[in-house]
N, CA, C and O atoms as CSV, one atom per row, in Angstrom:
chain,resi,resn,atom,element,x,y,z
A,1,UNK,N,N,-9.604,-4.379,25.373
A,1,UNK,CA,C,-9.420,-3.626,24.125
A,1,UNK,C,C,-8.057,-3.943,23.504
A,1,UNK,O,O,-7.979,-4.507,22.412
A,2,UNK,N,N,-6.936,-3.557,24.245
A,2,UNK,CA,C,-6.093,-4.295,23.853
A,2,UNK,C,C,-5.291,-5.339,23.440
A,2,UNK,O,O,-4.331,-5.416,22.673
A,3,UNK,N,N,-6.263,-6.586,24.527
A,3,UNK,CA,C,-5.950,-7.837,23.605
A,3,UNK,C,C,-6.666,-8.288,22.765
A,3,UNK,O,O,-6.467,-9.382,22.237
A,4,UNK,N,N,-7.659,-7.498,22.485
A,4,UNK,CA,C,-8.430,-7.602,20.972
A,4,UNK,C,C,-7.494,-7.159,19.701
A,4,UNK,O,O,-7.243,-7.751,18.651
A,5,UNK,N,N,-7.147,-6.095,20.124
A,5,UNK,CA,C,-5.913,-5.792,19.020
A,5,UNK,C,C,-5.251,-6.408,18.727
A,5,UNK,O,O,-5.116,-6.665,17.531
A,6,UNK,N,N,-4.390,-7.040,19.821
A,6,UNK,CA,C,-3.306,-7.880,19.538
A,6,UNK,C,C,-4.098,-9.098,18.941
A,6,UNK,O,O,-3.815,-9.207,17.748
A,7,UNK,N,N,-4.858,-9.905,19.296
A,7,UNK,CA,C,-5.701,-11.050,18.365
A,7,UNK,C,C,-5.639,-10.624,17.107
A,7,UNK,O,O,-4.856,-11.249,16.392
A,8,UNK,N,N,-6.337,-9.586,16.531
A,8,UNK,CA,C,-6.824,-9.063,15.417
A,8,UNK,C,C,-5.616,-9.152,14.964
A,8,UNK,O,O,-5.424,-10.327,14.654
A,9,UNK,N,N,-4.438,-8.332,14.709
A,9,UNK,CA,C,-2.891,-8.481,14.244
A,9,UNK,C,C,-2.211,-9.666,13.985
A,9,UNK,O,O,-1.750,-10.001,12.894
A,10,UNK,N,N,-2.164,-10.322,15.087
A,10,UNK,CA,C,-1.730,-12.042,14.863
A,10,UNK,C,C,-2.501,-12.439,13.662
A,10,UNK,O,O,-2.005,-12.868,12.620
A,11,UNK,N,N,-3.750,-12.259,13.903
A,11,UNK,CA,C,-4.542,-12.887,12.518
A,11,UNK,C,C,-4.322,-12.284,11.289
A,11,UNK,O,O,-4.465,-12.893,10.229
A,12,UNK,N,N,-3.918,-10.906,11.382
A,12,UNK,CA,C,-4.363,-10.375,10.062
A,12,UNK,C,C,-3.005,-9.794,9.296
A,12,UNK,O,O,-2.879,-9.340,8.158
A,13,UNK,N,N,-1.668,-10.062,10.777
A,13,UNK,CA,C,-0.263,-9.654,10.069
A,13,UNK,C,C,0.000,-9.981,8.675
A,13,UNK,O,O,0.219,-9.191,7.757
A,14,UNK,N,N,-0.038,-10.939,8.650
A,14,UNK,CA,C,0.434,-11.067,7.020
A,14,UNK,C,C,-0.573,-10.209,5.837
A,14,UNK,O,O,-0.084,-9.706,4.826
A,15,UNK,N,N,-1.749,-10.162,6.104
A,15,UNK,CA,C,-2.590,-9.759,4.417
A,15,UNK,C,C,-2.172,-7.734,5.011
A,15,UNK,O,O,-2.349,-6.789,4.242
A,16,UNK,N,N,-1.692,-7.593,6.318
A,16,UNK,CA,C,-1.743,-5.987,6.626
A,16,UNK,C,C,-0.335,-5.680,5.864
A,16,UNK,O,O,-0.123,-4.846,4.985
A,17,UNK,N,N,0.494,-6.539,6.422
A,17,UNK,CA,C,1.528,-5.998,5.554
A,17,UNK,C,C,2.011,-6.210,4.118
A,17,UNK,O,O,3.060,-5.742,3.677
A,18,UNK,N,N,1.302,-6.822,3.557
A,18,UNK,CA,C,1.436,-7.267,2.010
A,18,UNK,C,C,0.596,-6.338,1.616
A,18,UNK,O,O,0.962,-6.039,0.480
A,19,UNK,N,N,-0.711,-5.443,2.026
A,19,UNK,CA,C,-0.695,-4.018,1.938
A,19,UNK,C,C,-0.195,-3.151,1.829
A,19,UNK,O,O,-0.357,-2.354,0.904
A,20,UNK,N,N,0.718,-3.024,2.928
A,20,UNK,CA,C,1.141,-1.765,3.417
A,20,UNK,C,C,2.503,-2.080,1.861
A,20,UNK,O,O,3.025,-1.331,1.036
A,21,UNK,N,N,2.571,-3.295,2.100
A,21,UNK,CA,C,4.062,-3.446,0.548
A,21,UNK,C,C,3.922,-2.707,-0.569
A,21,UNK,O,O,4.706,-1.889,-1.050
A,22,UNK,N,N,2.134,-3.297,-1.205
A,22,UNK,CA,C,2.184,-3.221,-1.862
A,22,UNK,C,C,1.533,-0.968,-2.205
A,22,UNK,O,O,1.543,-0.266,-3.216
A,23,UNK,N,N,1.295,-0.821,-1.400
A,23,UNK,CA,C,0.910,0.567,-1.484
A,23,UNK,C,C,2.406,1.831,-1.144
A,23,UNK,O,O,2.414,3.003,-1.521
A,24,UNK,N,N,3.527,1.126,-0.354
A,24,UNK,CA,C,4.713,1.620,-0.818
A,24,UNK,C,C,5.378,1.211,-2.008
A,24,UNK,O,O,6.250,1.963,-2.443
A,25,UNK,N,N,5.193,0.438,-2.449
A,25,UNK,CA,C,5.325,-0.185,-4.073
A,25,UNK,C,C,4.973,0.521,-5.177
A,25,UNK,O,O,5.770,0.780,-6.078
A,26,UNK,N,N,3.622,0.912,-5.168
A,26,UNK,CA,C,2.988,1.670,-5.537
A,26,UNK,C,C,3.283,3.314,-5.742
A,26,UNK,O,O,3.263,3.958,-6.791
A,27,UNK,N,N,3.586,3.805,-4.258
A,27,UNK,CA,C,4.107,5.298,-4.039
A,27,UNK,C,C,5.246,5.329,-4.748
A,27,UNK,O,O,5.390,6.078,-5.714
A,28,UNK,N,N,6.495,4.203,-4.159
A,28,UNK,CA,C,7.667,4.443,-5.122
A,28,UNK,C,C,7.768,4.552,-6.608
A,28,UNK,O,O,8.631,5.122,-7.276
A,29,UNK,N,N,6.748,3.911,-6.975
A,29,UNK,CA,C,6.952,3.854,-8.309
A,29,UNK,C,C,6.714,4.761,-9.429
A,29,UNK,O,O,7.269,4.876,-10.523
A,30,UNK,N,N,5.340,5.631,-8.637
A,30,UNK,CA,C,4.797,7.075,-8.960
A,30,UNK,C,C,5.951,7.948,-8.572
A,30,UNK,O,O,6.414,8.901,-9.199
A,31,UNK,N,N,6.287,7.504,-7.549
A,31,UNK,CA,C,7.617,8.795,-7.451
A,31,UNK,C,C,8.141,9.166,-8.340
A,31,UNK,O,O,7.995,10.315,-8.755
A,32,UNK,N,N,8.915,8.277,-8.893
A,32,UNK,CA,C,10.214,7.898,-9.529
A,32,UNK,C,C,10.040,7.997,-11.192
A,32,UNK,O,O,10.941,8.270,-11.985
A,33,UNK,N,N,8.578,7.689,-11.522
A,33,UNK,CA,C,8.316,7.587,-12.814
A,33,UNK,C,C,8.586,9.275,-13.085
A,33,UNK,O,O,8.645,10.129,-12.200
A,34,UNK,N,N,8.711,9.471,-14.373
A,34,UNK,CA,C,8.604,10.970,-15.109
A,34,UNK,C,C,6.498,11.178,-15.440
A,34,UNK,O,O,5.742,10.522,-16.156
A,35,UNK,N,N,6.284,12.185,-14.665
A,35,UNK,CA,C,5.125,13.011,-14.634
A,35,UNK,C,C,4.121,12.672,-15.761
A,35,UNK,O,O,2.930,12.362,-15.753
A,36,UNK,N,N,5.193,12.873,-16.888
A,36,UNK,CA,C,3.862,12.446,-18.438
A,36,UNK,C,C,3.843,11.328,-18.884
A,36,UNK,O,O,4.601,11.166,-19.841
A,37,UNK,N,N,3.326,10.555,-18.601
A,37,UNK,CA,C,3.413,9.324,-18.775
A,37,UNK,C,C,1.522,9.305,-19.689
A,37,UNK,O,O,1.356,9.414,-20.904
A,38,UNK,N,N,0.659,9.179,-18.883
A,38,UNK,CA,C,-0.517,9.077,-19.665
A,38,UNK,C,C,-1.405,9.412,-18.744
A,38,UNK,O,O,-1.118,9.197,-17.566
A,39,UNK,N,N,-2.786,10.065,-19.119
A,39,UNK,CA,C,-3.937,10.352,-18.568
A,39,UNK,C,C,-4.421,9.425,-17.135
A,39,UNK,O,O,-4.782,9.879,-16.049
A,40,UNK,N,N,-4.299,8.102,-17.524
A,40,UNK,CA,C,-4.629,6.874,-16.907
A,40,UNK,C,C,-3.858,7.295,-15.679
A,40,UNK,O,O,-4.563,7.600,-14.717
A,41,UNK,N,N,-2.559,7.371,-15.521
A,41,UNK,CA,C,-1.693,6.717,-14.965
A,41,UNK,C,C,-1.973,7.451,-13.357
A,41,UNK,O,O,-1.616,7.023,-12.259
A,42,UNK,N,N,-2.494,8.298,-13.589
A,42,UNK,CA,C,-2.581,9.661,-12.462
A,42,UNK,C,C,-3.725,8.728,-11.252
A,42,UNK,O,O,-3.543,8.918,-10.050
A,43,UNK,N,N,-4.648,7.936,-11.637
A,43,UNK,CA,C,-5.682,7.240,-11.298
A,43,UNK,C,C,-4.850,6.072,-10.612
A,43,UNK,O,O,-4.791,5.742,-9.428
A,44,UNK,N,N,-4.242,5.566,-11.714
A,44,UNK,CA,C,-3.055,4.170,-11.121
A,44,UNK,C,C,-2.193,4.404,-9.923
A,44,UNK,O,O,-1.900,3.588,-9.050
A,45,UNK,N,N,-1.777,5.865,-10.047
A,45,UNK,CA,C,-0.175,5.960,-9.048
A,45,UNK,C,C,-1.229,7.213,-7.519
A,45,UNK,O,O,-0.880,7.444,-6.361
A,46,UNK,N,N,-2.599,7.743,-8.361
A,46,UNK,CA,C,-2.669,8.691,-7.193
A,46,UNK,C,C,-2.148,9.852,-7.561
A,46,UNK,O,O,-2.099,10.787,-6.763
């Protein structure tokens, strides 16, 4: 089980963490923005 994991990771490190980037990317940016921005945006940031 566990060295299935570890396989799976080796293979998939890079596209997991260009995820994980881009979805703290994402959070920060909703943070930080001011609230009224537009209807849309709530869908975009979450």
């Amino acid at each position: 089980m566990l060295r299935t994991l570890a396989d799976w990771w080796r293979r998939n490190r890079r596209r997991v963490l260009g995820v994980l980037l881009l979805c703290a990317f994402f959070f920060a940016l909703g943070y930080f923005t001011p609230r009224v921005a537009s209807p849309l945006m709530c869908k975009v940031y979450g």
